[in-house]
C-alpha positions in Angstrom: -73.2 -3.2 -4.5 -75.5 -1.2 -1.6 -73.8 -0.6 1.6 -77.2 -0.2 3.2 -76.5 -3.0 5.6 -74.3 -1.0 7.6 -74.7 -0.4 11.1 -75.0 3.2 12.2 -71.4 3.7 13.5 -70.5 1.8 10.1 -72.5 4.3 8.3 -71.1 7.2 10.4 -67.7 6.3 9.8 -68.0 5.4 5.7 -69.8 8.6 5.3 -67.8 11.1 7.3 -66.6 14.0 5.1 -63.2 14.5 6.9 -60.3 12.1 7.7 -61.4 10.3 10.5 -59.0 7.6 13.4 -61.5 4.9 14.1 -61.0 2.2 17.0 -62.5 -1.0 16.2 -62.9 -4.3 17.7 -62.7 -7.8 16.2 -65.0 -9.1 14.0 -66.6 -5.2 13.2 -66.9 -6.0 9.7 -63.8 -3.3 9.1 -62.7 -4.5 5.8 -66.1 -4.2 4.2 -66.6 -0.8 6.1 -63.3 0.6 4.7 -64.4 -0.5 1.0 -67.9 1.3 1.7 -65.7 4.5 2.8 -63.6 4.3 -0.4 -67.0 3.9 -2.7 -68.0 7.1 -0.8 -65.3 8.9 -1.2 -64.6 8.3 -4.6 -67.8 9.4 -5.6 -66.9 13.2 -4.9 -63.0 13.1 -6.1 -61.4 16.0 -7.0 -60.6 15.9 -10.7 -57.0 13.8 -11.2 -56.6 12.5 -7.7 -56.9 9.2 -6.3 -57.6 7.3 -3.0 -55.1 4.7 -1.6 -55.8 1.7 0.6 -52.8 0.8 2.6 -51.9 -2.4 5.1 -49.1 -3.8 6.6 -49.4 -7.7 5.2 -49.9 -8.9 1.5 -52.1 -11.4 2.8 -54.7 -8.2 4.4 -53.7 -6.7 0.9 -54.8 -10.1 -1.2 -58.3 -10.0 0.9 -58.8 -6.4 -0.3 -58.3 -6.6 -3.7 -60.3 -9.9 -3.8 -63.0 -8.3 -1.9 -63.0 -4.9 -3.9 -63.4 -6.9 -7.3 -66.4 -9.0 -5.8 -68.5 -5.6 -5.0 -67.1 -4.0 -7.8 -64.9 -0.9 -6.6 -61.3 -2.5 -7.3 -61.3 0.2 -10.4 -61.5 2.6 -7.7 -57.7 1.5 -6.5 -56.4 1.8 -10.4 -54.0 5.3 -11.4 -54.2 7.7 -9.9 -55.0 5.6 -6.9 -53.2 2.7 -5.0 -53.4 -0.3 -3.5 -50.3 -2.4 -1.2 -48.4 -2.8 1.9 -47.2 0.8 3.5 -43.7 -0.6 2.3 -44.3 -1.0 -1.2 -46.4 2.5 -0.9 -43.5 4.3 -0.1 -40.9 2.2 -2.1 -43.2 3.3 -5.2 -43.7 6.9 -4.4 -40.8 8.1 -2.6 -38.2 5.9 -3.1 -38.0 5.0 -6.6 -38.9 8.2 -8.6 -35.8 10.1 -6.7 -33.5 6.9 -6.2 -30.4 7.1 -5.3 -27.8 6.9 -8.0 -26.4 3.4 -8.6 -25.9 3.7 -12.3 -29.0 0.8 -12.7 -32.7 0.4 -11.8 -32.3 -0.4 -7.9 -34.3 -3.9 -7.2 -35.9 -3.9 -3.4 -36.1 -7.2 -1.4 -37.7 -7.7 1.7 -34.9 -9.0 3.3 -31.5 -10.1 2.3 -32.4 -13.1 3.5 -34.1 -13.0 -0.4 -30.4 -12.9 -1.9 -29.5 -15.8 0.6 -26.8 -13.0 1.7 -24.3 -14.1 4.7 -21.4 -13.4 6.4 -18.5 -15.7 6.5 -15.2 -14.5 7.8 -11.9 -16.7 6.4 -9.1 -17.2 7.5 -8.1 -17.1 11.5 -11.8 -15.7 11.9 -13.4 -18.6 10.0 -16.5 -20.4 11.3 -18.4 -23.3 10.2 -21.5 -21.0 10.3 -22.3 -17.7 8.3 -24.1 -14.7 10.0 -27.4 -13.3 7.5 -26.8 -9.8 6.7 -30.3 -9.2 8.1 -28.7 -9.8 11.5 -26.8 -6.6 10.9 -28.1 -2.9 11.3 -29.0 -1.0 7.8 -27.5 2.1 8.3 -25.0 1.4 10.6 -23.8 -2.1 9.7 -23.5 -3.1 13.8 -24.4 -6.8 14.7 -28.0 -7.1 16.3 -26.2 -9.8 18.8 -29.9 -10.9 19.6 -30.7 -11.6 15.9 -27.8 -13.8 15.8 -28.1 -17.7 16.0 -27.3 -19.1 19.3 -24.6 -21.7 17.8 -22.7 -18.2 16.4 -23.5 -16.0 19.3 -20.0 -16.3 21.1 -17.9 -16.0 17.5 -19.6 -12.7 16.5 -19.1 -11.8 19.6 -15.3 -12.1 19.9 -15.1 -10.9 16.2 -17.4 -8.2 16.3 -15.5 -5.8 14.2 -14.7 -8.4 11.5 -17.9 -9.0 11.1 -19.2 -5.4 11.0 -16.8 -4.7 8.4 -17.3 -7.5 5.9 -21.2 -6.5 6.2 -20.6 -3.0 5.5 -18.7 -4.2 2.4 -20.8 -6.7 1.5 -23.9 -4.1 1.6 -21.9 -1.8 -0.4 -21.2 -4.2 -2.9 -25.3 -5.2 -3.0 -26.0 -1.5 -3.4 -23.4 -0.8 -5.9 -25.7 -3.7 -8.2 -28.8 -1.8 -7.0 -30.1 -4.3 -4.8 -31.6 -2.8 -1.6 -33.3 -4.2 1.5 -36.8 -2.7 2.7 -35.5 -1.4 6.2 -32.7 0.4 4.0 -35.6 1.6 1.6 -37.5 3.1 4.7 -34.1 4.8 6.3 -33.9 6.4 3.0 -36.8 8.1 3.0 -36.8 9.4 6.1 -34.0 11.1 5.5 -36.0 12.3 2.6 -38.8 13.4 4.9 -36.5 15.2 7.1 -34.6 17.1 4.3 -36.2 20.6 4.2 -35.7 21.2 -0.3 -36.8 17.4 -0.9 -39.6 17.4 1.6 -41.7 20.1 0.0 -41.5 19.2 -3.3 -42.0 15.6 -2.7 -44.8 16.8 -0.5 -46.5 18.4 -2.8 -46.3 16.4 -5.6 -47.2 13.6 -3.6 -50.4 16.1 -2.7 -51.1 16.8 -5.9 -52.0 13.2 -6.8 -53.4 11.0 -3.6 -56.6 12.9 -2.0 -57.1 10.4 0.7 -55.2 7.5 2.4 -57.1 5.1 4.6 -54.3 3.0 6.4 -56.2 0.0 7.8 -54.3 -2.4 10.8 -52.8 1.1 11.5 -52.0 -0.5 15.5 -49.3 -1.5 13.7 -47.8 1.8 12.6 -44.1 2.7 14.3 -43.2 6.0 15.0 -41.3 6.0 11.3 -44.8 5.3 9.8 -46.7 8.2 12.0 -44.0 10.4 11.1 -44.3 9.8 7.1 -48.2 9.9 7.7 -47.6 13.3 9.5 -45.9 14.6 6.7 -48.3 13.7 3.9 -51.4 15.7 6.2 -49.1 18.8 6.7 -48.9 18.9 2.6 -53.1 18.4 2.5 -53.1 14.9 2.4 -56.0 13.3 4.3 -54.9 10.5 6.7 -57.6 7.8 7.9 -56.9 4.9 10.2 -58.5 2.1 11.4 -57.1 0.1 14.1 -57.7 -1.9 17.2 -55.2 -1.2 19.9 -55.3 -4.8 21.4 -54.5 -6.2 18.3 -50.9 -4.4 17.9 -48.2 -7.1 17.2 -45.6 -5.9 15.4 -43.7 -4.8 18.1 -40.5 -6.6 16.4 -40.9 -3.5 13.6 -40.8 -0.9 16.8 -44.5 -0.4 17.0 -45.5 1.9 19.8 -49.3 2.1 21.1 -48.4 5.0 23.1 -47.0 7.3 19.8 -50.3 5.8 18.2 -52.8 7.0 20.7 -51.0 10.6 20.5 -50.8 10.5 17.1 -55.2 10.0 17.7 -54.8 12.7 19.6 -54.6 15.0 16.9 -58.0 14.3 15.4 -59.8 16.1 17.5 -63.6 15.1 17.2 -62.6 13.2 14.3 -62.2 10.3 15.9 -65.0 7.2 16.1 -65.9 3.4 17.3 -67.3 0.7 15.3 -68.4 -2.2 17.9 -70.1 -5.5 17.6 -68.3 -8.4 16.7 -70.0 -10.2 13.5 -67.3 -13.0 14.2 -67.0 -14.7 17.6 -69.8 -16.2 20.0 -70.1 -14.8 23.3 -67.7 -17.3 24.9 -64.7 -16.0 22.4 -65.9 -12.6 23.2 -65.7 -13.0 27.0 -62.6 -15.0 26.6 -61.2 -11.7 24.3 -62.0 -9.2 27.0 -60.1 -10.8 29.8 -57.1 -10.4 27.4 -57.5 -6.9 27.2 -56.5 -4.2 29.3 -59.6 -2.1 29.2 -63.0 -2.3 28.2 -66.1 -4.7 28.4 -67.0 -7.9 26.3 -67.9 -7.1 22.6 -71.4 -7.6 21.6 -71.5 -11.0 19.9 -73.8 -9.9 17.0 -73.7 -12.0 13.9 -74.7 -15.5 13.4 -72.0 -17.4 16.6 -74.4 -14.9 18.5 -76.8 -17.9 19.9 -73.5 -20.2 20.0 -72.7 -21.7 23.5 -70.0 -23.9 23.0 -67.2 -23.0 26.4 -63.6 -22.4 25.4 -61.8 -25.5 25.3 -58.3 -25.9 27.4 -55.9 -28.8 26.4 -53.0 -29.3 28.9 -50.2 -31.1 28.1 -46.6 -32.2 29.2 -43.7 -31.6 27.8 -42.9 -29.9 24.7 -45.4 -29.0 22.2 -46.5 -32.4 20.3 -48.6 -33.6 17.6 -51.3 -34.8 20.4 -52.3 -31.4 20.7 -54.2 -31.5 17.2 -55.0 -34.9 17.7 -56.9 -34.2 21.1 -58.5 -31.0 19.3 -59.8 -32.6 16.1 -61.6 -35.0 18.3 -62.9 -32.5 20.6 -64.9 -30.5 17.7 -66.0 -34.0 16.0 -67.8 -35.2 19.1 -70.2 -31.8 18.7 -73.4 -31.5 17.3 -72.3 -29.2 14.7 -68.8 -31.1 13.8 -69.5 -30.4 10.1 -69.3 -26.7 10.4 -66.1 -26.6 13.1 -64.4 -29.0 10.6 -65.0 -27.3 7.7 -62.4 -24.5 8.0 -60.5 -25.0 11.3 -56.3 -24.5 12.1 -53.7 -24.5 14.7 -52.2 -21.4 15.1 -48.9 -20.1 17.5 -46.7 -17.4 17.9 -44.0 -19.4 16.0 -44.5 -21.6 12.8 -42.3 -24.3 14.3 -44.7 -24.9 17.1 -47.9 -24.6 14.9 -46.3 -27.1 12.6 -45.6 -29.8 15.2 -49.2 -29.6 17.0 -50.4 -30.0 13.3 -48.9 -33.3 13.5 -46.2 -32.1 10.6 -43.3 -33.1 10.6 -42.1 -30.8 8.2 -38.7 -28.3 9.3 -37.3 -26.0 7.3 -33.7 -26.8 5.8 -30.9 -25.5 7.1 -28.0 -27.4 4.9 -27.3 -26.7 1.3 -28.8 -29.6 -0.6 -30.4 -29.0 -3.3 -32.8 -32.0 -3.5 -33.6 -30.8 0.3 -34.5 -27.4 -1.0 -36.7 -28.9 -3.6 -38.5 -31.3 -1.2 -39.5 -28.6 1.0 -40.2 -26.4 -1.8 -43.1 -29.0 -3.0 -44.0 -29.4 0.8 -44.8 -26.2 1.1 -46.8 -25.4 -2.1 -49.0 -28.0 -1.3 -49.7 -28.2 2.3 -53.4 -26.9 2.7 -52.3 -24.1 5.2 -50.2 -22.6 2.6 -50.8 -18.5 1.9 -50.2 -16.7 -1.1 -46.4 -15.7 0.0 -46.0 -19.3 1.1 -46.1 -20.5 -2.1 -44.8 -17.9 -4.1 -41.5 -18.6 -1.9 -41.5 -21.9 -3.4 -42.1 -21.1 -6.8 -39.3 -18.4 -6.3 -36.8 -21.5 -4.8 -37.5 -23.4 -7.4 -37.2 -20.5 -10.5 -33.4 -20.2 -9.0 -33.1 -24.1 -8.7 -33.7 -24.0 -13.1 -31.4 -20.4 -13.5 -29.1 -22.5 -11.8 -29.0 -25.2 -13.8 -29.0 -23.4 -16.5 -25.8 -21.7 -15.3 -26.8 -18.1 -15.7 -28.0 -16.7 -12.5 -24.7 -15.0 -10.5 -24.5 -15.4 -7.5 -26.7 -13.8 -4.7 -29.3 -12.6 -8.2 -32.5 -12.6 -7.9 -34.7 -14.1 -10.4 -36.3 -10.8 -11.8 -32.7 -9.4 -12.0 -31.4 -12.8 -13.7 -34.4 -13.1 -16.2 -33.7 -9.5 -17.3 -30.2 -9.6 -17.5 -30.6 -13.2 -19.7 -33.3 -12.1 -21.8 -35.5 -14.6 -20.4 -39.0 -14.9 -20.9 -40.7 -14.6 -17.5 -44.0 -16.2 -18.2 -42.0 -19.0 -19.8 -40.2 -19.7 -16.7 -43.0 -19.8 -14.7 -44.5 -22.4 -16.5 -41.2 -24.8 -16.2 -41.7 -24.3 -12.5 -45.1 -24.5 -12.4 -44.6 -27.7 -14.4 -41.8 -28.8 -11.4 -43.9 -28.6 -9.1 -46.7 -30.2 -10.3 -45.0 -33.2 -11.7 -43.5 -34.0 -8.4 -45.2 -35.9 -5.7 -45.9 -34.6 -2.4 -45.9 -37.4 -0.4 -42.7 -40.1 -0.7 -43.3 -43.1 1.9 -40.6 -44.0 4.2 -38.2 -46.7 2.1 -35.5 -46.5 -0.2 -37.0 -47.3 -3.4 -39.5 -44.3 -2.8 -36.9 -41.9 -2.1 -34.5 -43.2 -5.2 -37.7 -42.6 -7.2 -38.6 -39.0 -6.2 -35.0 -37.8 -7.0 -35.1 -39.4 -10.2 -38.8 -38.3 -10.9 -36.7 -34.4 -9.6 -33.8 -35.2 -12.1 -36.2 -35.8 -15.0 -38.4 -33.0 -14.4 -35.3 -30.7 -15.1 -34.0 -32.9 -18.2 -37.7 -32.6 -19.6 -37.3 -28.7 -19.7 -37.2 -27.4 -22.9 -33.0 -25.5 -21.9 -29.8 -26.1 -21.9 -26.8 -26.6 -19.2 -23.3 -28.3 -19.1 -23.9 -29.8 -15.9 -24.8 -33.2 -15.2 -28.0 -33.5 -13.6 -26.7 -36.1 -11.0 -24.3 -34.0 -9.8 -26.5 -30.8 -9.7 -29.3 -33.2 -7.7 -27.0 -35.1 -5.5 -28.4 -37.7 -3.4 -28.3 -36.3 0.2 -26.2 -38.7 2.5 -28.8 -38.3 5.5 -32.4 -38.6 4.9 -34.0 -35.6 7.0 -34.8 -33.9 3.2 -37.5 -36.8 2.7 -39.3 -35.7 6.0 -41.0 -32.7 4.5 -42.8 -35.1 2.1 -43.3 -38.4 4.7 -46.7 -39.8 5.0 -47.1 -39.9 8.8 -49.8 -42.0 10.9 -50.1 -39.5 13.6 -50.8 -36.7 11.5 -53.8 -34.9 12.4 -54.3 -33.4 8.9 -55.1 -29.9 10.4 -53.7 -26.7 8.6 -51.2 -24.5 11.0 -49.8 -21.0 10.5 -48.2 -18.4 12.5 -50.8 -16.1 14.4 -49.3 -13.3 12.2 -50.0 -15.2 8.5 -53.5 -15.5 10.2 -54.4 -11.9 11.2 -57.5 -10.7 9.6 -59.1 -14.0 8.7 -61.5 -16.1 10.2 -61.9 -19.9 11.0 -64.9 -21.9 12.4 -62.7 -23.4 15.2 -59.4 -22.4 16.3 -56.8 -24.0 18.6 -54.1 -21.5 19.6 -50.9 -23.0 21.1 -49.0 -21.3 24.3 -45.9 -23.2 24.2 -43.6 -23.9 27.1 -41.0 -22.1 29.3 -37.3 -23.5 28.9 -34.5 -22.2 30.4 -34.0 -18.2 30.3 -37.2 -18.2 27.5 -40.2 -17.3 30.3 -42.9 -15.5 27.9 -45.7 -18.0 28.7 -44.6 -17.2 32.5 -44.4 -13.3 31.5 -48.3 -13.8 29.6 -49.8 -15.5 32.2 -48.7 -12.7 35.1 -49.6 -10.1 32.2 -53.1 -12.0 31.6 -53.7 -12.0 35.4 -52.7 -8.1 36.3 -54.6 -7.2 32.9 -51.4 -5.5 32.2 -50.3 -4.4 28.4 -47.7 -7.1 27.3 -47.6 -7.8 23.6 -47.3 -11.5 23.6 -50.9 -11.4 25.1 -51.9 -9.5 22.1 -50.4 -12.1 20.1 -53.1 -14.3 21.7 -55.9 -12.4 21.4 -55.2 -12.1 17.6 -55.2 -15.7 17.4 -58.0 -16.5 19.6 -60.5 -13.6 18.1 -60.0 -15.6 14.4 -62.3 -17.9 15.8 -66.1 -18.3 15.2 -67.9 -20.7 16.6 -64.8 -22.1 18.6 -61.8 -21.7 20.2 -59.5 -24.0 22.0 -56.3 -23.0 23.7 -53.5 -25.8 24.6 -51.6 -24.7 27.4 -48.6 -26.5 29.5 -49.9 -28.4 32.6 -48.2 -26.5 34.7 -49.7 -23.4 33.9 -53.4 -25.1 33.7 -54.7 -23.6 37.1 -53.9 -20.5 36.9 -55.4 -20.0 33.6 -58.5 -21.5 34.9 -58.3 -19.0 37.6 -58.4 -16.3 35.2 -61.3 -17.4 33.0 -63.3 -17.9 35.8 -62.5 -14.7 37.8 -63.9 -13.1 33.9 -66.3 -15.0 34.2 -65.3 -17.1 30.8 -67.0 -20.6 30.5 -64.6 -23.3 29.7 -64.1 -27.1 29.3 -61.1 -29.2 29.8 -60.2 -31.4 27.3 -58.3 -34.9 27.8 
């Protein structure tokens, strides 16, 4: 394909013969600029080395490779180069060729979360709740207090240093069976990075191979990242980023704009802008800039560019309700052009409980240790239309343990890689029986008892139908839950808007033809929508207004935001001191 459609800062940036730090704003076209760099760059490779394309999300990963095979430079990204998450770049590259010595082939989770691994103290200690491992430091073992669930917070924190030892043995334990968590995997290498023998030969083998790295979303690098990165140019490496500053919200992984913008620093003259937004209409522009911190309104310069619909504000009262997607559906209907802003539209919030329930869903995930309410939301999830790629391949992984289980084989705290290999088990085989699950089972169960007795016999049968064997009875293994919250993940409800919901994170780097982003309410000590509002009015950096500006920027043609009544005029203050046009809805 011909990249001749760039625009001249595109051009200037895909064709510059040194490693470059570019700022861009949304909607700038950067994914299809950073495939028109790596078609330029590969062209004059030095024999043997490769280029890599690194982001921090597999769902920004999925829509490269996707859109790399369409214009036909994926083969580009094949050995010697690479393609992934910076996590899985430097699990395959630095951790794994020089692991550490565990005896077995050490297996990295994202979290132990993966291995369903807790802490429960017995005896005099003993609570009714265990702790996740996650909430515990990886080097260190101390409690994150603030990770910890409210209903545990006062046990841990009388019991501190029980719990800080079981989860150092526990950990030990997991890495004695070569299982490792990703924030373990990073600590390691840094220690790698900082040893003076390891760091230059790993350096320069590393060097040897990889010619360029272009590290797109790079707003969201830590200082651990910019330190790796730093490493890799001292050894020859070049280092390209692409980022846009106001969309940094990762600040839960220790992202830090200011190490970024020194880390920019360094480039010298290599650094460049790429403006224009292809995406939003002027309205979602304006709306954009007065939730930045600096700058002017993008240039609204694609086809929203003649778009005049005003940014629509839905208050409401009390907590956040399925009325929200109710009121926002309607809105976009009653347009001229209701065809397009329902064609591909979503609620999206900070968190995916609050998304969910202005969806109309009714849909929370289980906390008990049933399996029939595992399964239920397993098949929820796989087939609500919002669903990502990791959504769903979280269900198919609940449901592969659900059969190993069955089947008696998986120990405890396995995960189904280690489980299939350790049993000889044919992975594509497996796949199908829970493919097979999953598609036999329905996904909606109406609300009486015959319907319910029928799913969880329709779930026993699917596992008698598979073609294995177990000594348990299948009644027992599917008990009948004694409440029936499990058959609200699969309910048919009137009130259901039908809209798709996701986090503002799953969304980042997509785009919708109407968007409704959801500022929930302040209750008790929580004040962030206080916080965002003062922070919106003093155009001061806070990263929960980046959050918002992520979500409202996926927009195209519209954007709605719902916001509590009580904080309705001063946000109508604010959009019309920048001058935003807006509507209030209902």
């Amino acid at each position: 394909m011909s990249f001749d459609e760039l625009t001249q800062e595109q051009k200037e940036f895909a064709e510059h013969d040194e490693e470059v730090f570019v700022k861009a704003c949304p909607g700038a076209g950067k994914t299809h600029t950073v495939l028109a760099r790596t078609s330029y760059v590969a062209k004059n490779l030095p024999l043997r080395k490769g280029v890599v394309l690194l982001s921090f999300t597999n769902s920004a990963v999925d829509e490269f490779k996707e859109r790399s095979s369409k214009i036909g430079v994926r083969p580009i990204f094949d050995h010697p180069g690479f393609v992934g998450t910076f996590d899985s770049f430097i699990r395959t590259f630095v951790f794994l060729p020089n692991s550490v010595d565990v005896g077995i082939k050490p297996q990295v989770v994202d979290s132990w979360e993966t291995l369903d691994a807790e802490i429960r103290l017995t005896g005099q200690q003993a609570h009714a709740w265990g702790v996740g491992l996650d909430c515990f430091d990886s080097v260190s073992c101390s409690v994150r207090i603030g990770n910890v669930h409210r209903r545990s917070q006062a046990h841990v924190n009388s019991n501190r240093e029980h719990y800080e030892r079981a989860a150092r043995r526990y950990r030990d334990s997991l890495n004695g069976r070569g299982y490792f968590s990703a924030e373990q995997v990073r600590q390691i290498v840094l220690e790698r990075v900082r040893n003076a023998e390891i760091r230059d030969s790993l350096g320069r083998a590393l060097a040897a191979r990889f010619y360029e790295i272009i590290v797109d979303e790079a707003q969201d690098c830590n200082p651990d990242d910019l330190e790796i990165l730093s490493w890799l140019r001292e050894y020859g490496v070049r280092i390209t980023m692409v980022c846009d500053l106001d969309q940094s919200i990762y600040a839960f992984r220790g992202g830090d704009q200011e190490a970024l913008e020194e880390f920019a620093d360094t480039y010298g003259d290599n650094v460049k802008n790429i403006s224009g937004n292809f995406r939003c209409s002027p309205a979602i522009c304006l709306l954009a800039a007065s939730l930045r911190s600096r700058g002017n309104p993008d240039e609204s310069v694609g086809k929203t560019r003649d778009v005049a619909y005003p940014i629509a504000l839905i208050p409401y009262d009390g907590p956040v309700k399925s009325s929200i997607g109710i009121r926002f559906i309607q809105h976009i209907s009653s347009k001229e052009d209701a065809d397009t802003l329902t064609s591909k539209n979503i609620i999206l919030a900070h968190g995916r409980a609050n998304a969910r329930k202005a969806s109309g869903s009714l849909a929370e995930p289980p906390i008990g240790q049933s399996r029939v309410e595992k399964m239920s939301f397993a098949v929820s999830e796989f087939w609500t239309p919002e669903a990502t790629r990791a959504i769903r391949r979280k269900s198919i992984n609940t449901v592969e343990k659900m059969i190993l289980d069955y089947m008696g084989i998986r120990e405890e705290n396995e995960t189904v890689e280690s489980s299939v290999e350790r049993n000889n088990i044919n992975p594509r085989v497996l796949r199908r029986q829970t493919v097979g699950v999953l598609m036999s089972l329905d996904k909606e169960v109406s609300d009486n008892d015959d319907a319910r007795s029928n799913w969880i016999d329709a779930l026993r049968n699917s596992f008698e139908g598979l073609d294995i064997t177990s000594d348990q009875s299948i009644r027992r293994f599917f008990t009948a839950p004694r409440t029936l919250a499990w058959s609200h993940y699969l309910r048919v409800s009137e009130s259901d808007s039908g809209l798709p919901y996701a986090t503002i994170h799953q969304a980042k780097g997509r785009e919708f033809s109407a968007v409704c982003v959801v500022m929930p309410p302040d209750a008790g000590r929580n004040t962030r929508t206080q916080e965002l509002m003062t922070s919106w009015n003093e155009s001061s950096v806070f990263e929960p207004k980046n959050v918002i500006y992520v979500g409202v920027t996926r927009a195209q043609f519209m954007t709605a935001l719902a916001i509590p009544r009580s904080f309705l005029e001063t946000c109508e203050s604010i959009l019309t001191t920048s001058e935003v046009p807006y509507e209030i809805v209902g």
